[in-house]
N, C-alpha and C positions, 0 to 999 in steps of 0.2 A: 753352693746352693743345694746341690743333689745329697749333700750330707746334712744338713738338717733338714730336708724333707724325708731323710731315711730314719734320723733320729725322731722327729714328729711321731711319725710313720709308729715306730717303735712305742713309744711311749703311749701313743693314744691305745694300741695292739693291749699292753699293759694294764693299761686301767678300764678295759674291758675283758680281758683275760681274769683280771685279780678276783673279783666274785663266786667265779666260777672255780678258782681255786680254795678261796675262802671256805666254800659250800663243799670240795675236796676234804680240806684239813678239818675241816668241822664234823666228818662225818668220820674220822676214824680218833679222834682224841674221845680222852675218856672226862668223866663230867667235871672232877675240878680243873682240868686243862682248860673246856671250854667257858670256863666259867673266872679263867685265870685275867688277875692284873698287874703286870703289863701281859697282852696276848701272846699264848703260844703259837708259834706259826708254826711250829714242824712236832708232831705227837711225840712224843716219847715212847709209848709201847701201841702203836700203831695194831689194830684188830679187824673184825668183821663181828663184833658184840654188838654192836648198834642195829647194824642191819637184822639181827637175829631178833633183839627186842623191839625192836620198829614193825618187824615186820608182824610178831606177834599181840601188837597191839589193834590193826586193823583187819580186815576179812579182804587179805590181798588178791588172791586169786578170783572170788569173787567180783572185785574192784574191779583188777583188770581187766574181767570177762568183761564186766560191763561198759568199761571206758573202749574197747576192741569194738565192743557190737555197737557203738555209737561212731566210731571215729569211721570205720572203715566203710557204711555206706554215706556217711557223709561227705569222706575224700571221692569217691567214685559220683556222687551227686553233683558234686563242685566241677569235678572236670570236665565230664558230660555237658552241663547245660553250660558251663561259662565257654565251652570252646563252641558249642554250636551257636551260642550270643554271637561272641566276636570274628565267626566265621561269617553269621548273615550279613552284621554291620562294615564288615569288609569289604566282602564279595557279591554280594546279591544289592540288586535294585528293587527298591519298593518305597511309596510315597513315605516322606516326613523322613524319612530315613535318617538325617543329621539332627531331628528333632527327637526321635525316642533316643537314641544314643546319648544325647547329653540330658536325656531325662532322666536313665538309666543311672549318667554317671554322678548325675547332683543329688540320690539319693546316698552316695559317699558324707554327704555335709549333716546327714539329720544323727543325731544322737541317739543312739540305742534307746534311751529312758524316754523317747518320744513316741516309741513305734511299739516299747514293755507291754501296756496295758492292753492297749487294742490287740497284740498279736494272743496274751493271755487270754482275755476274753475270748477269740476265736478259737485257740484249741479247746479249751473247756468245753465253750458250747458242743464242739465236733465231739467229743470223748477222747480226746488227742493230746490231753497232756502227759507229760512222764515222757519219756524217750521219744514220740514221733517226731514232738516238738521242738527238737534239739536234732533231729535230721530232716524234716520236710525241706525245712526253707533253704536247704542245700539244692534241692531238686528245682528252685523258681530264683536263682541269679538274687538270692536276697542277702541280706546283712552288708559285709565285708567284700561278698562275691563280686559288687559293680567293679570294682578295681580287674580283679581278674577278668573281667570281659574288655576292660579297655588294654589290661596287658596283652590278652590273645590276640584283641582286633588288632593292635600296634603291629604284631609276629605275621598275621597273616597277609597285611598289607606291603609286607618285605616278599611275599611269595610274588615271583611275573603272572600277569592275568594270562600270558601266550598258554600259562598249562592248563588252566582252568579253560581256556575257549578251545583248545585241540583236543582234551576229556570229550568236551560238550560235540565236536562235529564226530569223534567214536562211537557215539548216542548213551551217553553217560550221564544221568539225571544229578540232582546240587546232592542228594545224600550219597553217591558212590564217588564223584570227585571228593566231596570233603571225607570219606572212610577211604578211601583206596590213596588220593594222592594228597589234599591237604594235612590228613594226622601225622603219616611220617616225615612231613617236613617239619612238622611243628613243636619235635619230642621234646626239645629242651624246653620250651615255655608249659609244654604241658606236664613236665617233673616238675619245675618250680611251680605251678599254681597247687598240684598237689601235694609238696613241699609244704607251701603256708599254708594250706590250707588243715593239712596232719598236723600243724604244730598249734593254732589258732583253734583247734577241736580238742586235740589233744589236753591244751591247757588251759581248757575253757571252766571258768567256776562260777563266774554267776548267774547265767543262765539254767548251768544242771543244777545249782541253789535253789531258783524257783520253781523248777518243774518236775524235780525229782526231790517226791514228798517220803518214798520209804528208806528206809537204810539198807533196804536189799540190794536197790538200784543205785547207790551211790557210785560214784566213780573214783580215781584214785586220786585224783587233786582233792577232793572233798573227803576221801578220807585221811589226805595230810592236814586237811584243815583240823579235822578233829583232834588230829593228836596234837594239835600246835595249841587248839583251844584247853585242853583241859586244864585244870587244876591248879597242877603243878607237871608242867610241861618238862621234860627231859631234851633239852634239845638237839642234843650228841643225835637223838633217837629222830630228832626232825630234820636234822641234816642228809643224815644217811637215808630217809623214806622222800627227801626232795630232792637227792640224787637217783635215788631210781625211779623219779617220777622222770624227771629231768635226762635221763641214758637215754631213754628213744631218740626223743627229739634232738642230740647231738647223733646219734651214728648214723639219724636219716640225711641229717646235714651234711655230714663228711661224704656219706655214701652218693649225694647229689651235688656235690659243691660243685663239681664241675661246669654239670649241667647249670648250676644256677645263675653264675656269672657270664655261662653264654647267652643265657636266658634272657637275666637285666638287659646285658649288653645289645645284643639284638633286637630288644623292642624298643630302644632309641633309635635306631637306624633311617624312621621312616616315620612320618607321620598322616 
């Protein structure tokens, strides 16, 4: 039994892994390779030409400036307020309390294209479309975020209330117990929310679609978009610019995997 759940195991590893190698060999074959029938799986003269002409067909540094000064106070936005959510709904008392928490969490069920216009309309009216609009709602537990306030509250309801009530007779008010003794208990849940939350910004395209009208301000997913849209698309050249769109978002991975599976793990523990 333990040998075909290892082979499972494998196989499924596999046909998850294969894409991402796909998007490997695709980005250093040269254009009848990828263009080749039956497929070549393994380049022949294997180069860094792609990357040179990919890179020279968008305003990369620019890009990435702009996808950096988007992502980074948005990860910082997300962890902020979704750990101070699931801190209150944990540990503080206050009426309805079990009633906004699942108000919170059932807006997970509405459809982005339900909430498009209205949130449109409100940044325009404010003069807030282009970039704010695509980091405020980091700052108010919105979009995607309810999930990370019910992963937090899950983490922090694993902490004993005894340290929270013996802070409190120290005379330590709720914002220095949750800075001084709830954050470092809670590091692993709070690399995984900022985890998805880097990678769910990172790789966001329709939202910077609608709010980012100039080509100054594009980001680097919209400027793959363009190369993939043109003409006569080179794809060798879309490969190699969706692997380096796609390098962050694996070595943040690697660099927290640890972190993330005690993360998952741990906010089952307690409900």
């Amino acid at each position: 039994m333990n040998v075909i759940l290892i082979l499972l195991s494998c196989l499924l590893a596999l046909v998850f892994a294969f894409p991402l190698y796909w998007l490997l060999r695709g980005a250093f074959v040269n254009h009848s390779e990828i263009l080749a029938r039956p497929p070549v799986f393994i380049p022949s003269e294997p180069g860094f030409d792609n990357f040179r002409l990919g890179l020279e067909r968008i305003q990369f540094l620019r890009q990435l400036w702009n996808s950096v000064s988007i992502v980074v106070p948005y990860v910082i936005g997300t962890v902020l307020t979704t750990s101070f959510a699931g801190y209150a709904f944990a540990k503080l008392r206050f009426p309805l309390r079990g009633m906004w928490f699942v108000l919170v969490i059932s807006t997970m069920m509405l459809p982005s294209a339900v909430t498009l216009l209205p949130q449109y309309s409100l940044y325009t009216s404010l003069g807030l479309a282009g970039k704010p609009a695509l980091i405020i709602p980091a700052f108010f537990c919105a979009g995607g975020n309810a999930y990370f306030v019910f992963l937090l509250r899950q983490f922090f309801t694993t902490i004993p209330l005894e340290l929270s009530e013996a802070a409190k007779i120290d005379g330590a008010g709720y914002f220095r117990i949750y800075s001084r003794i709830m954050l470092p208990l809670i590091r692993p849940a709070m690399i995984v929310v900022a985890l998805f939350s880097f990678i769910n910004c990172w790789n966001e395209f329709f939202y910077t679609m609608i709010y980012l009208k100039t080509e100054a301000d594009y980001t680097l997913p919209m400027g793959l978009y363009i190369v993939n849209g043109m003409r006569i698309p080179n794809y060798e050249q879309v490969m190699a610019l969706a692997l380096i769109v796609t390098a962050p978002c694996l070595v943040f991975f690697l660099i927290g995997n640890k972190y993330f599976v005690e993360g998952i793990a741990l906010t089952g523990i307690k409900g």
